[in-house]
LUMVEX-679077 format. One record per residue (C-alpha): y, z, x; residue in one letter. Coordinates in steps of 0.001 Angstrom, whole numbers, padded with zeros to 6 digits, always signed. Example, Ala and Ser with C-alpha at 12.3 -4.5 7.8 and 13.67 -1.06 7.14 Angstrom:
2
-004500+007800+012300a-001060+007140+013670s
***
This chain:
180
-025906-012343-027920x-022433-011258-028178x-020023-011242-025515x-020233-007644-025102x-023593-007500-024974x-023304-010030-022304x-020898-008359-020506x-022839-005302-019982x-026219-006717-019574x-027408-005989-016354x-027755-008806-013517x-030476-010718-013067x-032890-010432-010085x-031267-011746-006992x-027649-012700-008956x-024841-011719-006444x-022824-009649-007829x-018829-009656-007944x-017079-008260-005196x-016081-004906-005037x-012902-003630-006486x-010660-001014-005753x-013109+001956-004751x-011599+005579-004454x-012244+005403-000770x-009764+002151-000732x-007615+003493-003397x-006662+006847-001417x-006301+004748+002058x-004353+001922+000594x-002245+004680-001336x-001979+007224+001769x-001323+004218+004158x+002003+003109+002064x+003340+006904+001717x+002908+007092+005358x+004779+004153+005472x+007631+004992+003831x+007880+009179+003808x+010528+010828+006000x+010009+013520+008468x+008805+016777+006896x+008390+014909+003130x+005003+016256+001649x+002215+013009+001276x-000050+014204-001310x-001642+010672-001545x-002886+010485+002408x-003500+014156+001705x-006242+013227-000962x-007521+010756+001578x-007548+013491+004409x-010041+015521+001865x-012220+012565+001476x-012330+011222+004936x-010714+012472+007730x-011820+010132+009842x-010193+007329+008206x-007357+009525+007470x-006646+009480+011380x-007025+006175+011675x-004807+005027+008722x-002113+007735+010231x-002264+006105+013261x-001826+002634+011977x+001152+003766+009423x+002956+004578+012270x+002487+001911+014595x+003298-000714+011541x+006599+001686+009866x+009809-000009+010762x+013738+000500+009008x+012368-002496+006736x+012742-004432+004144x+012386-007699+005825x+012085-010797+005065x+013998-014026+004321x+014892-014284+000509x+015688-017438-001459x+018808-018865-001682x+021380-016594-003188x+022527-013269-003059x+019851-011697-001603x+019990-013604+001802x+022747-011209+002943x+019993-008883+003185x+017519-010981+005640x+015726-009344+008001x+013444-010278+010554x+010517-008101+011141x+007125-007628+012663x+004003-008320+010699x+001455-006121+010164x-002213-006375+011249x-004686-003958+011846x-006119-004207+015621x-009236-006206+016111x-011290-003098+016852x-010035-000942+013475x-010756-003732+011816x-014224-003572+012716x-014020-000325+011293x-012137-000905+008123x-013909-003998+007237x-012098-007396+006265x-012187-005505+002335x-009783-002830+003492x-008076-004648+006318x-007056-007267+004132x-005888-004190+001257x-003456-002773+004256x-002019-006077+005717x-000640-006638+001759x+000472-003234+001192x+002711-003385+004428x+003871-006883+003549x+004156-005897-000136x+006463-002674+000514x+008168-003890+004287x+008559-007372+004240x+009382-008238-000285x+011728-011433+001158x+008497-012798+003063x+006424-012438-000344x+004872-016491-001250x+002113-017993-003577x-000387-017567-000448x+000373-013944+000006x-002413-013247-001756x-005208-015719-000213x-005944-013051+002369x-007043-011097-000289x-009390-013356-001990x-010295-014241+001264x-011931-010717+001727x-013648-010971-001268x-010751-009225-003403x-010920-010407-007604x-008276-011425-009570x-008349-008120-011274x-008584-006330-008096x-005600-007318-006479x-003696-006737-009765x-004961-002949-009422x-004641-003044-006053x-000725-004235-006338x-000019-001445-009275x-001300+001299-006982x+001129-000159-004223x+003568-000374-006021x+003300+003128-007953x+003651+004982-004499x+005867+002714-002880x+008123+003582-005894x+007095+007454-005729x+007480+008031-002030x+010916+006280-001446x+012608+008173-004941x+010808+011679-003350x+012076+010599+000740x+015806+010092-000987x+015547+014071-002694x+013907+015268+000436x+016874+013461+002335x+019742+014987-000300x+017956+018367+000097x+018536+018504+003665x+021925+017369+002900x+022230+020048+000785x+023822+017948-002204x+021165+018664-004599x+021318+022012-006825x+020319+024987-005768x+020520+023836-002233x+023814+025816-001150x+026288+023244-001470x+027496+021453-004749x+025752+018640-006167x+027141+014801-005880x+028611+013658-009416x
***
């Protein structure tokens, strides 16, 4: 048998199977969660939008926790060097005992990395990701699972500093002229 044709063979009776990765329903809370994190007042969230579409429930629920866990950020204490002039202590995240219920440990443990992924980079460690295979997250997982963070995180701040020029009216086309 090839490897391949091992690969794809399907599992034996009773052979547990590995855990779940990143499923849309994760994808578009974990994703909506961190714009909600990060977007300004009035900035559009197409992300938690998508997750409003396929759960509105959840949607709710993750607005509700963005909020509560959204602070001026990034915190953290950095290495030695020139990034300590930027410490900052700051709250941790974690979702209340009775949304966790609701989440699950899968998801919970997806949202307590995003916030300390995007809020708290100077608190980042090699067991900042145990939580994660604690919940049952693979290797592979959590590497999708930080791209998709990161992606948005990325996304949302560049779109909440044009939304924040915009109002300032230094960007073209905006009435006043633009900053060179």
């Amino acid at each position: 048998m090839t490897r391949h044709e091992t690969t794809l063979a399907p599992p034996e009776r009773g052979a547990k199977l590995p855990p779940p990765g990143l499923t849309k329903r994760d994808r578009r809370a974990v994703t909506g969660f961190v714009e909600r994190l990060l977007a300004v007042e009035g900035q559009s969230t197409p992300f938690f939008a998508l997750l409003r579409q396929t759960d509105a429930q959840l949607a709710a629920l993750v607005a509700s926790e963005a909020a509560t866990a959204a602070g001026p950020g990034s915190y953290g204490r950095f290495p030695p060097g020139p990034l300590c002039a930027e410490d900052l202590d700051g709250p941790p995240y974690q979702p209340r005992p009775a949304l966790r219920g609701i989440l699950g440990e899968h998801l919970s443990a997806a949202l307590e990395f995003a916030h300390l992924l995007v809020q708290h980079p100077g608190d980042l460690g090699p067991d900042s990701l145990a939580p994660l295979a604690a919940a049952g997250w693979s290797a592979e997982a959590i590497a999708e699972l930080t791209e998709q963070i990161t992606a948005v995180a990325q996304q949302t701040r560049t779109l909440a500093q044009l939304h924040r020029l915009r109002k300032a009216g230094a960007l073209p086309g905006s009435g006043v002229a633009p900053l060179h």
